[in-house]
Residue, then its C-alpha position, 0 to 999 in steps of 0.5 A: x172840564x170845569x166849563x160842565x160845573x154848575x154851582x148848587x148841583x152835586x151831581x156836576x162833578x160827576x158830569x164833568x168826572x164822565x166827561x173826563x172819561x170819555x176824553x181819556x178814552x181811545x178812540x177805539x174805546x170810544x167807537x165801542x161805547x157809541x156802538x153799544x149805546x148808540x145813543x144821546x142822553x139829555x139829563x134834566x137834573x133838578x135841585x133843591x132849590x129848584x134850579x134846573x141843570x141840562x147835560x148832554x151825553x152824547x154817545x151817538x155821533x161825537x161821543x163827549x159830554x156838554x153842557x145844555x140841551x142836546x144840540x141835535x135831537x137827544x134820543x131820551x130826556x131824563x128828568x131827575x133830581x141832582x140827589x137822584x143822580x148822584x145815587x145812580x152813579x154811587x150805585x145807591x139806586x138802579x135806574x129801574x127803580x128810580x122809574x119805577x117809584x117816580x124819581x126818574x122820568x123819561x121822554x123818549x126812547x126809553x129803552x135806551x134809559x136803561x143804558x144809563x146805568x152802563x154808561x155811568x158805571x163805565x165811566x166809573x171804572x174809568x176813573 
């Protein structure tokens, strides 16, 4: 999945870490997380430098992960930092908490925003 790394961005190995899970999922395993979720994620992911990073997480229709916006309308843009990011997934910081001090912005459904945390943990344990 090195086609999801982006050079200056933590957070990309993760990406491309989800992105594996998902692939190694059934396709039933798969159906599953969409039902649950049923959702895409856009994820604007800035770094220190400044640089934006855009993935899609798509758990509606295709069930993959991608580099870029999201190709059909995304259900939720999340805006955060690389470090961010990288402290959701390690299970440093909640994404309510990340709301709730600014470290994290959405636009959108913002419901769906909390399942986030479940889809980075799932793909986790996946690992």
């Amino acid at each position: 999945m090195s086609d999801l790394k982006v050079d200056g961005f933590k957070s990309s190995d993760l990406i491309s870490s989800i992105a594996t899970a998902f692939a190694n999922s059934s396709p039933a395993e798969k159906a599953e997380q969409k039902k649950k979720v049923n959702g895409i994620f856009q994820l604007n992911v800035k770094n220190d430098q400044g640089t934006e990073a855009i993935w899609t997480i798509d758990l509606k229709k295709t069930g993959e992960v991608y580099k870029g916006p999201a190709k059909t309308k995304a259900d939720v843009t999340i805006s955060l930092s690389d470090e961010t990011l990288t402290e959701l997934a390690s299970g440093k910081l909640n994404g309510q908490k990340a709301f709730m001090t600014g470290k994290l912005k959405t636009k959108g459904n913002i419901m769906l925003a909390t399942k986030l945390d479940g889809v980075l943990k799932s793909a986790k344990a996946k690992l």
